[in-house]
C-alpha positions as CSV (number, residue, x, y, z in Angstrom):
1,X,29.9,3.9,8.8
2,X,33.3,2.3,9.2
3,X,33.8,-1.4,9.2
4,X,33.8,-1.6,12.9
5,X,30.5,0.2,13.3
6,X,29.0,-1.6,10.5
7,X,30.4,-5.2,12.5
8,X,28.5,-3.8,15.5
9,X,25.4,-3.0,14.0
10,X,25.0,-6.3,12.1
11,X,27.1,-9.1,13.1
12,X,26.6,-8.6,16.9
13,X,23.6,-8.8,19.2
14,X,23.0,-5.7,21.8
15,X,25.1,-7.2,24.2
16,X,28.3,-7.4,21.8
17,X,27.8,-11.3,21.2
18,X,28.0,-12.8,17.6
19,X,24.9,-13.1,15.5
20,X,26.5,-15.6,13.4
21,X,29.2,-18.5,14.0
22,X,32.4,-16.4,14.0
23,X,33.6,-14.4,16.8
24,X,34.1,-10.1,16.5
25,X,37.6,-10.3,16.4
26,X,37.6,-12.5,13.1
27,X,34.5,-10.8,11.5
28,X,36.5,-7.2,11.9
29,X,39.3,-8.8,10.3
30,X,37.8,-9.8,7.5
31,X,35.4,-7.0,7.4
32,X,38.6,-4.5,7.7
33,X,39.8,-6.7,4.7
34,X,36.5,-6.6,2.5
35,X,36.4,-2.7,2.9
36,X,39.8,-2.1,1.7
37,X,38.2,-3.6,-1.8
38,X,34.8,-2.0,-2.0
39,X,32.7,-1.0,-3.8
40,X,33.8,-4.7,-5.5
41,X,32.4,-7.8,-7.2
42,X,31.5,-10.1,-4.0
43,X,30.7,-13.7,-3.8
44,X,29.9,-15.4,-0.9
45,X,29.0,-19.3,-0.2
46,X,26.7,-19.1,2.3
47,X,23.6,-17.1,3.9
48,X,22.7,-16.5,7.6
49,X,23.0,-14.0,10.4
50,X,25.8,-12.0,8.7
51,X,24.7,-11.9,5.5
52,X,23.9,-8.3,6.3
53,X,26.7,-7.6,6.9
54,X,28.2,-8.2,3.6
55,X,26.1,-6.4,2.3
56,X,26.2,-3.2,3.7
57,X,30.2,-3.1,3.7
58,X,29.8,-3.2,-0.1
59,X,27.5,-0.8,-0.7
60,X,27.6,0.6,-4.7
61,X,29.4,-2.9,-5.3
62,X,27.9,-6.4,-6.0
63,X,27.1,-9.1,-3.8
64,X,25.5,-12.2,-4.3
65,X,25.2,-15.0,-2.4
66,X,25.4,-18.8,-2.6
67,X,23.0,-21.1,-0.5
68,X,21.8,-24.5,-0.7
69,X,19.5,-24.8,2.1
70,X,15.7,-23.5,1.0
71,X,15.3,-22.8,4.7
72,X,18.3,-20.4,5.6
73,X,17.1,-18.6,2.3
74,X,13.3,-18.1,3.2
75,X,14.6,-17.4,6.5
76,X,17.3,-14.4,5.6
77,X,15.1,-13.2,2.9
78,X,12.1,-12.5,5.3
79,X,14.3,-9.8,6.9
80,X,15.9,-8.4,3.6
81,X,14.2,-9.2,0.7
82,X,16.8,-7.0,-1.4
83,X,19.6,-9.7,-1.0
84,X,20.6,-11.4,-4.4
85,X,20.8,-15.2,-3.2
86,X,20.8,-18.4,-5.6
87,X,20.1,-21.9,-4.6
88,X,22.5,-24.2,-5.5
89,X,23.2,-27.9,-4.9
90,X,26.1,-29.9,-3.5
91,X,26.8,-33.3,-4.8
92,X,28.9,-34.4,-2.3
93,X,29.4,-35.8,1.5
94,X,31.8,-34.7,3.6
95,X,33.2,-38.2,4.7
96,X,33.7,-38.9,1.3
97,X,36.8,-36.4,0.8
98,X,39.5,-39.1,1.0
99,X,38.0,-40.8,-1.6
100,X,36.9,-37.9,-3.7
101,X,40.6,-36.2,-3.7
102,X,40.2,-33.8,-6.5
103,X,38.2,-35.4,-8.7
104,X,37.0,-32.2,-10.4
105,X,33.9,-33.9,-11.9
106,X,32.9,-35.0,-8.6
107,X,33.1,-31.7,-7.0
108,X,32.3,-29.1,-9.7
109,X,28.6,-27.8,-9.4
110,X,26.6,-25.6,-11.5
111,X,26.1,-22.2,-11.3
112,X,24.3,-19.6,-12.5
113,X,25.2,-17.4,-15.5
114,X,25.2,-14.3,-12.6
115,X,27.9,-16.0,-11.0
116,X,30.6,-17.8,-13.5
117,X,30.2,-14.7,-16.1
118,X,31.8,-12.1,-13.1
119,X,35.4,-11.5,-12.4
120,X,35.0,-12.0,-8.3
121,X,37.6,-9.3,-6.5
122,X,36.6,-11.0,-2.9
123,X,34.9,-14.6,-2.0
124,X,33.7,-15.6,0.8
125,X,33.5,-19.3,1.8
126,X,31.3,-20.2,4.7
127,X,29.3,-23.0,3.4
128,X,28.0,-25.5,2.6
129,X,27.6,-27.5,5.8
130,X,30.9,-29.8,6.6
131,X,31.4,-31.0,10.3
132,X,34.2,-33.1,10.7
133,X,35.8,-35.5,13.6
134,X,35.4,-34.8,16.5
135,X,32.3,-34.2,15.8
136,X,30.1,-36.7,13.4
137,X,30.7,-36.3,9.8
138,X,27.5,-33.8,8.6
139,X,27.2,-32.2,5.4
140,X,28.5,-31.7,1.5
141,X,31.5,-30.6,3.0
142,X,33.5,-27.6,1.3
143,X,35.3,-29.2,-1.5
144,X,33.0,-27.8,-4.3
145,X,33.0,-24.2,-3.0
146,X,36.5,-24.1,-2.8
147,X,37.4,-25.6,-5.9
148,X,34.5,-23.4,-7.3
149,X,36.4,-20.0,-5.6
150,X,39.2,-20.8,-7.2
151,X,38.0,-20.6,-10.7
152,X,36.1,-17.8,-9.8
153,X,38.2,-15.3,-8.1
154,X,40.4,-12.7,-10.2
155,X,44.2,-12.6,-10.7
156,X,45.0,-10.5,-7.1
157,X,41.7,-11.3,-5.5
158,X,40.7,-12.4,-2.0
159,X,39.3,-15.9,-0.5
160,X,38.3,-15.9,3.0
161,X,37.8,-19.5,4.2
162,X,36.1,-20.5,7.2
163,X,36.8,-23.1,9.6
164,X,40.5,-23.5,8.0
165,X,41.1,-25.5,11.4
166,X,39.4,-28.2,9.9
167,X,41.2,-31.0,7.4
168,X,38.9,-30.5,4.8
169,X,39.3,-26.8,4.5
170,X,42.8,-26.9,4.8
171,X,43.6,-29.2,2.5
172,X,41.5,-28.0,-0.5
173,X,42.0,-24.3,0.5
174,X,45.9,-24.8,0.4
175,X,45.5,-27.5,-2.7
176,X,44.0,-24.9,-4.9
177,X,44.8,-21.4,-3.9
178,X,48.5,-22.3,-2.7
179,X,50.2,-22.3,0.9
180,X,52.4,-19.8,-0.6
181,X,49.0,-17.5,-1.6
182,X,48.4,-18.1,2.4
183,X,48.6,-14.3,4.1
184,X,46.8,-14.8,7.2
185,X,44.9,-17.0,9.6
186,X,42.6,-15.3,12.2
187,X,42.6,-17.3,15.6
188,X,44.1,-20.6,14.0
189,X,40.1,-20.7,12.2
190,X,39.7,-18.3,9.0
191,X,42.1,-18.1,6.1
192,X,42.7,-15.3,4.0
193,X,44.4,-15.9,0.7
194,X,45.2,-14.0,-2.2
195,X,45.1,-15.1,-5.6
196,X,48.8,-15.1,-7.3
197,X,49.0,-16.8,-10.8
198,X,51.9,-19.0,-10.4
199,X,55.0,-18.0,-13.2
């Protein structure tokens, strides 16, 4: 299957509406994207309805996902027990940010061996949890994930960042991967950046 079959086999219900939080337009994006690339090395913060669908875009590559809520991992396991998903924790509060700048010891979690031992060609960051004004603060927030991606992914690879709309995405997605690395933003909300080195 093509990218566009495989988005409508797992990341839309039967009547062509989104199984997960982004809309078709922006998961074909970033599934046209992610299939350019495969069979890669793929890393993705995050588990829920379209975890599927990462995974069966990068079929002969490797994927493995990042998730720190138990729940969401029982929950996505029960209907593919073949998914490689490690719990992780999050140290910080999203309404914190402003105060927590870049304060790498603040953000920087631990991860396993699986995951800071790889060269990562394509990260995904949909998670943790970070609602921001309007809506109450909820949530780590984003600000270990993305610093995290950014050691992570190769020289040349791809970060997708979700809800880019949002301050705290933008300003740690454009802090650490460059507004110059910026290619692409999919209906003003997910970012696509590529990893340059600067010289």
């Amino acid at each position: 299957m093509n990218y566009k079959e495989l988005v409508l086999k797992y990341a839309l219900d039967g009547h062509g509406r989104p199984r997960g939080m982004m809309t078709r337009v922006q998961y074909e994006e970033i599934s046209k994207e992610l299939e350019s690339h495969c069979p890669c090395n793929l890393l993705v913060f995050g588990v829920g309805a379209d975890s599927h669908l990462w995974q069966n875009l990068n079929i002969n590559g490797s994927t493995v996902f990042l998730e720190n809520n138990p729940d969401w991992i029982s929950k996505v396991l029960k209907e593919n027990n073949e998914l490689k998903i490690h719990h992780i924790v999050y140290k910080t509060s999203v309404q914190e940010y402003k105060r927590i700048k870049f304060d790498e010891e603040e953000i920087k979690i631990d991860l396993p061996d699986e995951v800071t031992q790889v060269s990562w060609d394509f990260i995904i960051v949909d998670a943790p949890k970070g609602h921001q004004p309007p809506n109450p603060y909820k949530g780590s927030g984003r600000m270990s994930s993305i610093f995290s991606a950014s050691l992570l992914i190769k020289e040349d690879g791809i970060v997708i960042v979700d809800d880019f709309n949002r301050e705290v995405e933008r300003i740690y997605s454009t802090h650490y991967f460059g507004e110059e690395n910026l290619v692409k933003v999919v209906e003003e909300k997910v970012a696509f950046f590529r990893n340059k080195k600067n010289e």
